[in-house]
C-alpha positions in Angstrom: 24.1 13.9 -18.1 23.1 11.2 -20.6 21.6 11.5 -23.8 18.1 10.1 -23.0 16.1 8.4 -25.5 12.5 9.6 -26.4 9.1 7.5 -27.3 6.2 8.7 -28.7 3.4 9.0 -26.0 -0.5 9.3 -26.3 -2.9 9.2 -23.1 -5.2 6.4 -23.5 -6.4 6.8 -19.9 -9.3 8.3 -20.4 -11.6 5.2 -19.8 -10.0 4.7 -16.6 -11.1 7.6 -15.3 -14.1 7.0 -13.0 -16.8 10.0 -13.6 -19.5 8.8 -11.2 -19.0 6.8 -8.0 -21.5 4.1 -6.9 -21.2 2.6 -3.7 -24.2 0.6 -3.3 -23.0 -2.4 -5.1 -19.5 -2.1 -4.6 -17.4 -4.1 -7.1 -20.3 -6.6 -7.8 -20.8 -5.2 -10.9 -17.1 -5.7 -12.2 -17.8 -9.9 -11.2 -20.7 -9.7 -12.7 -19.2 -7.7 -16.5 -16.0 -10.0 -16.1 -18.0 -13.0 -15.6 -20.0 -12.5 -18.9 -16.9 -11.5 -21.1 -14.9 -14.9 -19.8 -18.1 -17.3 -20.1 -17.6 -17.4 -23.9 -14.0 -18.3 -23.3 -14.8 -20.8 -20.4 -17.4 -22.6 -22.4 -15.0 -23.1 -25.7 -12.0 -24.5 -23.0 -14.8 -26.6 -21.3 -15.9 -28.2 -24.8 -12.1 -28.8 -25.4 -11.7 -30.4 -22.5 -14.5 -32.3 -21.6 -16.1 -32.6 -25.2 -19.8 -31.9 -26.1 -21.5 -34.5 -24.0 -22.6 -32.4 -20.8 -25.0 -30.2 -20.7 -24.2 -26.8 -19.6 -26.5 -25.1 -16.9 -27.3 -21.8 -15.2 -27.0 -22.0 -11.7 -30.6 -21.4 -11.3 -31.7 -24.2 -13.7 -30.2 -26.8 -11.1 -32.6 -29.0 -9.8 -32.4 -31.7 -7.1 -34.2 -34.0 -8.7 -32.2 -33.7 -12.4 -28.6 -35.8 -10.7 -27.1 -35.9 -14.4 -23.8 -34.4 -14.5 -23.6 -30.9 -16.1 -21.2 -28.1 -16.3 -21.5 -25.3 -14.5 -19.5 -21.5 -14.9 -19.7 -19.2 -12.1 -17.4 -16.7 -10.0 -15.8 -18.5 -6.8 -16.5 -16.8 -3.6 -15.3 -18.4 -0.5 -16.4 -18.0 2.9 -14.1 -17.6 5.6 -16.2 -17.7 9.3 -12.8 -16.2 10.5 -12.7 -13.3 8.3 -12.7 -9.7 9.9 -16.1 -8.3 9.8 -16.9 -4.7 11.9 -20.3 -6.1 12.9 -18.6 -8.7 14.8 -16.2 -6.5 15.9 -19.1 -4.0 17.0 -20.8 -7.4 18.6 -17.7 -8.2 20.4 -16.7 -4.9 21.9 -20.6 -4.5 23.4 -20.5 -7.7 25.0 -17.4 -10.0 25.2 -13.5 -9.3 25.9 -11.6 -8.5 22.4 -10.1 -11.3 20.9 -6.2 -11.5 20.0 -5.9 -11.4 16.4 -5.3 -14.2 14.1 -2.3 -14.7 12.0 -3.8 -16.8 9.5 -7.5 -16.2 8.5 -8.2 -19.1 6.2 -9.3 -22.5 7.7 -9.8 -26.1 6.3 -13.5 -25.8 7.3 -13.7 -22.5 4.5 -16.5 -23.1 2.1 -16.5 -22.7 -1.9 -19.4 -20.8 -3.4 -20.0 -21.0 -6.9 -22.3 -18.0 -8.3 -22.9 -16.4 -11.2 -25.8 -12.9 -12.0 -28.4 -15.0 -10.0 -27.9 -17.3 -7.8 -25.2 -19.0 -6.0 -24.4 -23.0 -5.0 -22.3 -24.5 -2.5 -19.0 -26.7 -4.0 -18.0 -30.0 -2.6 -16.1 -33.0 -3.4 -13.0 -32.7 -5.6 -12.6 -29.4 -4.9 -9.3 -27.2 -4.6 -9.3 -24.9 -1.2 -6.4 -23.0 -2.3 -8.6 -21.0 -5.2 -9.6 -17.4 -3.8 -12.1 -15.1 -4.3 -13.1 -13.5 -8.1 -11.7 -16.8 -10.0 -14.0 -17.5 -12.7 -14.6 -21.5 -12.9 -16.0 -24.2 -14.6 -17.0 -27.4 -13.1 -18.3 -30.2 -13.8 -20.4 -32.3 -11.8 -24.1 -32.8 -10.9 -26.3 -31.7 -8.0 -27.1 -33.3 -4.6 -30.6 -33.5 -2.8 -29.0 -31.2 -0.4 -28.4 -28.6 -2.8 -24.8 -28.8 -2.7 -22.9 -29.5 -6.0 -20.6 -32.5 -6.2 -17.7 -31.3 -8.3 -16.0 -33.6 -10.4 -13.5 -31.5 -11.9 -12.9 -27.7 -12.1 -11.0 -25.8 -14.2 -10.1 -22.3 -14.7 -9.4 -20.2 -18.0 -5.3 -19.8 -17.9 -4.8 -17.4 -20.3 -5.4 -16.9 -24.3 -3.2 -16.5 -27.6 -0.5 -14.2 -26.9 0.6 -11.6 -29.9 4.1 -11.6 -30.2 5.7 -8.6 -29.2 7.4 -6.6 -31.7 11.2 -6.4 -31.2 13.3 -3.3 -31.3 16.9 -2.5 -30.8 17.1 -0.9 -28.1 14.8 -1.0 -24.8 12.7 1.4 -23.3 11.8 1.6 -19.8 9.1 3.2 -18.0 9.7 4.3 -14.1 7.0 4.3 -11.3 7.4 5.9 -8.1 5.8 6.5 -5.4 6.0 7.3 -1.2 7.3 10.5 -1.7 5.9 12.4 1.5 7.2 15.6 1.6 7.9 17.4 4.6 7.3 14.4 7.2 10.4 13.4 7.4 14.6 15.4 5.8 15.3 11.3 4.7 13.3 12.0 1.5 15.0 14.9 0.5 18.4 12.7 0.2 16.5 10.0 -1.4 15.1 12.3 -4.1 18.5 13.5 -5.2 20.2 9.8 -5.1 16.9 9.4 -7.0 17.6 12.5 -9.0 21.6 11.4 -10.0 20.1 7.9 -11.0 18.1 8.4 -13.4 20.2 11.6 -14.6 22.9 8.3 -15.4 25.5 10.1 -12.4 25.4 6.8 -11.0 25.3 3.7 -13.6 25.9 5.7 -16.6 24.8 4.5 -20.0 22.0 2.1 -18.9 19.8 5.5 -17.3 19.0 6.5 -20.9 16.7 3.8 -22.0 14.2 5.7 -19.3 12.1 7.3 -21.5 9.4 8.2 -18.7 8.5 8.7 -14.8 5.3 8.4 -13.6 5.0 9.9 -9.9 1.8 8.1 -7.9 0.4 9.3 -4.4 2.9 12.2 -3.5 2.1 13.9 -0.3 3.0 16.8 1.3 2.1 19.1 4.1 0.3 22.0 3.0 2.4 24.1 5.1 5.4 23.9 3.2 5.9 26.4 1.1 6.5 26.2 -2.4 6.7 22.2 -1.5 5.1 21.0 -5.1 7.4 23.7 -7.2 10.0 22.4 -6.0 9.1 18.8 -7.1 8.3 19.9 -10.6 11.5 21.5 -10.7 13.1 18.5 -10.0 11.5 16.1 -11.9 11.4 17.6 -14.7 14.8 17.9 -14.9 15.6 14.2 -14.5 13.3 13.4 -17.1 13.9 15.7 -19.8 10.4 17.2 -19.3 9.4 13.5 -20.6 7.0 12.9 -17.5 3.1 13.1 -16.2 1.6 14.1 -13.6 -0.7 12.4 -11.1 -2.7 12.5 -8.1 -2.0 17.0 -7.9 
């Protein structure tokens, strides 16, 4: 057995935890509160980059006739005519033989959406195809009689100051696990005690004490196996020194 260090621990996850579910939106309202926190960001890199002499526009205060080249912030959403969809799959199954599936769904004919809280606009010219859904942009550019924005440029926040981390003089390590599925298969229970002499420092020694902590996600088990889940709190919390929390019980 090794001497394990320790580390102080407080549980800050109580905002994570979701109280109420709503399903009639689905995530649009995280694009919509991440959008709003990174506009302030995107518009002080825009002004950086492209300096103060473009306007900068809401997508719904884009008009046909105004062609004067503006900047623009939005979320990208790009639509893929081959992406699955289970009313087409309903459609086909009623009506036509199944189609064999596609091993890539992204095309050169996929089109870039720009949209922000109210409205969204179609992207075109110097654009890059490789940028997925959620990215939040700016472009710059200026608005076609079709509707479609011309993009000159676009550019993306990359990331902001970085604190510097504090140093210390020894490391501490933090140990995630998970695909534990008790009693579907005898494979896990030798896995869970090479697992077990591991981190207990029978195998590599020394470097097995700078795990201060073991956090066990999605563990299943059949519910008729008895005494299944003491078991597994018997055994982690010997190869953790009791230094360990529980999740998803």
């Amino acid at each position: 057995m090794v001497s394990r260090r320790t580390v102080d621990y407080v549980d800050l996850s109580g905002k994570f935890r979701l109280n109420s579910f709503d399903y009639h939106k689905q995530y649009s309202h995280f694009y919509a509160h991440r959008l709003r926190e990174m506009t302030t960001l995107l518009l002080s890199c825009a002004e950086d980059h492209w300096g103060k002499n473009y306007s900068i526009k809401k997508l719904c205060d884009l008009r046909e006739e105004q062609t004067d080249t503006c900047i623009i912030i939005g979320t990208i959403y790009k639509h893929q005519a081959h992406k699955p969809s289970i009313l087409r799959e309903i459609s086909e199954e009623n009506q036509l033989a199944p189609q064999p599936p596609r091993e890539h769904y992204a095309d050169l004919e996929d089109k870039l959406i720009l949209e922000d809280e109210l409205q969204r606009v179609r992207l075109y010219g110097k654009v890059d195809g490789r940028y997925g859904f959620g990215n939040s942009m700016r472009c710059l550019g200026s608005i076609e009689e079709d509707g479609r924005f011309d993009v000159e440029e676009m550019l993306y926040y990359e990331s902001g100051p970085q604190k510097p981390l504090p140093t210390y003089g020894y490391s501490r390590k933090l140990v995630l696990i998970s695909g534990i599925n008790y009693g579907q298969s005898v494979d896990n229970i030798d896995a869970l005690n090479l697992f077990q002499h591991w981190l207990c420092g029978n195998i590599f020694g020394k470097p097995s004490s700078d795990i201060v902590r073991v956090i066990m996600l999605g563990i299943q088990y059949e519910h008729q196996q008895k005494n299944v889940k003491a078991h597994l709190y018997n055994l982690v919390a010997l190869v953790t020194m009791k230094q360990w929390k529980r999740y998803n019980h």
